[in-house]
PLY file of the C-alpha trace (Angstrom):
ply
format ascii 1.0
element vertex 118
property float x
property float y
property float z
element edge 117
property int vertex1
property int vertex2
end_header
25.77 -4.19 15.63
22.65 -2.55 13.74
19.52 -4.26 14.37
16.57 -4.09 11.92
13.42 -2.91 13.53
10.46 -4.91 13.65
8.76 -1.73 11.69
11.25 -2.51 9.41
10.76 -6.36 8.86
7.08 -5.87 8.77
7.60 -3.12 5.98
9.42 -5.52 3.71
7.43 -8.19 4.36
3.88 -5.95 3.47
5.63 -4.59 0.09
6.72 -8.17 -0.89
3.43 -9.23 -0.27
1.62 -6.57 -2.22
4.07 -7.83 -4.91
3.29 -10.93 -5.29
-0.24 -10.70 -4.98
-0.22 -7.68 -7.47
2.12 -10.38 -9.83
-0.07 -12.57 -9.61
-3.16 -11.18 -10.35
-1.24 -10.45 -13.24
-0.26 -6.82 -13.01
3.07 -4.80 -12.63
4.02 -3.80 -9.35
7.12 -1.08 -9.18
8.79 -0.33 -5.96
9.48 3.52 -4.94
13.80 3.11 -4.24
13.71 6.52 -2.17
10.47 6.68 -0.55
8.39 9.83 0.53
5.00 8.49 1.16
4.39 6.11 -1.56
6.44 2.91 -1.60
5.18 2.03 -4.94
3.03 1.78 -8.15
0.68 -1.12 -9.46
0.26 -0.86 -13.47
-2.57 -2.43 -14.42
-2.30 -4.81 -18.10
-5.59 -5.70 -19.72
-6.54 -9.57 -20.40
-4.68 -9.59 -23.45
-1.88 -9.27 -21.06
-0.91 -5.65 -22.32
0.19 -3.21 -20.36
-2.31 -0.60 -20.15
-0.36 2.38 -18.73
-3.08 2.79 -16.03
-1.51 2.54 -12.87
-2.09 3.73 -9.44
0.37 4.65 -6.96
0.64 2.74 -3.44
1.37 3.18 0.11
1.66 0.13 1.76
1.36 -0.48 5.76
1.91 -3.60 7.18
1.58 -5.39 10.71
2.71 -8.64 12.20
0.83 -8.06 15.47
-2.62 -6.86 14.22
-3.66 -3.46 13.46
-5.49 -0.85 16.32
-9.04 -1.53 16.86
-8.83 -4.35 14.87
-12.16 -6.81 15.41
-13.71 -9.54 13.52
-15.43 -6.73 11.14
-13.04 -4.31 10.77
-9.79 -2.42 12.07
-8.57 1.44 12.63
-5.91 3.02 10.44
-4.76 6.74 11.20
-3.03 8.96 8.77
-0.71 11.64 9.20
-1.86 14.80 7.92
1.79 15.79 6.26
1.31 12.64 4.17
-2.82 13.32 3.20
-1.40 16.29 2.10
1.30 15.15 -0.14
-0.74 12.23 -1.24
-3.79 14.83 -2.78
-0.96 17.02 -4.40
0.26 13.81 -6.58
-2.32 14.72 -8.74
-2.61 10.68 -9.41
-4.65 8.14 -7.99
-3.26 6.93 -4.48
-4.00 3.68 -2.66
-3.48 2.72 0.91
-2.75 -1.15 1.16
-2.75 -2.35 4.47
-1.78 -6.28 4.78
-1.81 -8.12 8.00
0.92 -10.49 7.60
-0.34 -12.99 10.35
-3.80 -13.80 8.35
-1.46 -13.02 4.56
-4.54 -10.53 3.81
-4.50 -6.85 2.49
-7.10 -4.23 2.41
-6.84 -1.33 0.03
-8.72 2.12 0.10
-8.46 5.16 -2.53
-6.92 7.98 -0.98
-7.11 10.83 -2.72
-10.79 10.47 -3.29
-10.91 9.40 0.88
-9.85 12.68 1.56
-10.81 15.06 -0.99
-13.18 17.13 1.59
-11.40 17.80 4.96
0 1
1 2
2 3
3 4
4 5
5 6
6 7
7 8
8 9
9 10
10 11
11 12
12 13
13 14
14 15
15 16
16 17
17 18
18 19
19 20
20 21
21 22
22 23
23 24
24 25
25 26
26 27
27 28
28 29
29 30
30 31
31 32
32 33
33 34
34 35
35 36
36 37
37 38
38 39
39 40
40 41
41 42
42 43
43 44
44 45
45 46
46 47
47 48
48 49
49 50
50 51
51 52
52 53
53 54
54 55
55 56
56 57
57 58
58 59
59 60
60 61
61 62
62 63
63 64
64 65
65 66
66 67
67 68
68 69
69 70
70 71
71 72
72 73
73 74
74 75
75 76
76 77
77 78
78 79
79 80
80 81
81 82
82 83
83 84
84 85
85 86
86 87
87 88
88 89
89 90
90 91
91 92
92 93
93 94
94 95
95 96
96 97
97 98
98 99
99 100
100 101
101 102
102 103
103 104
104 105
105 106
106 107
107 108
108 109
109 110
110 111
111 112
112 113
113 114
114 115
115 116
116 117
């Protein structure tokens, strides 16, 4: 029988999380079907609850075991370089969500600004 991976599970689990915490904060989030590097895109809506058309797109990496390095003040996350590359030729503001399902917490950091110099 096919198993699902606990990559997998923990995958799921991060972009449902991003979701509803996206939801409700009161914003759009829109799942990538086929997925190259960005699982997603939060569009932002204003507090007159309309949709703004600003939106950001999302990669989101999740863990149910804790990430490397990771301490009271901080953690490690390593990116590939094939996918730093794609990300800065989007051309559109990228995010990097990391959520550590154990403690239901996400950290975010801009990307393509991250990595603009080399």
């Amino acid at each position: 029988m096919p198993q699902r991976s606990v990559q997998q599970r923990a995958g799921y689990r991060g972009e449902a999380f991003v979701d509803k915490t996206v939801s409700d904060a009161g914003h759009v989030w829109n799942d990538t079907k086929r997925d190259f590097a960005v699982d997603g895109q939060i569009e932002f809506v204003d507090a007159d609850r309309e949709v703004t058309g600003v939106a950001v797109l999302a990669q989101v990496k999740a863990t149910e075991v804790g990430f490397w390095g990771d301490t009271a003040t901080g953690f490690r996350f390593t990116c590939k370089a094939d996918h730093i590359a794609y990300w800065l030729r989007l051309g559109r503001p990228v995010v990097l969500i990391c959520v550590d399902l154990r403690v239901q917490q996400a950290w975010w950091k801009r990307l393509d600004t991250w990595f603009r110099r080399p």
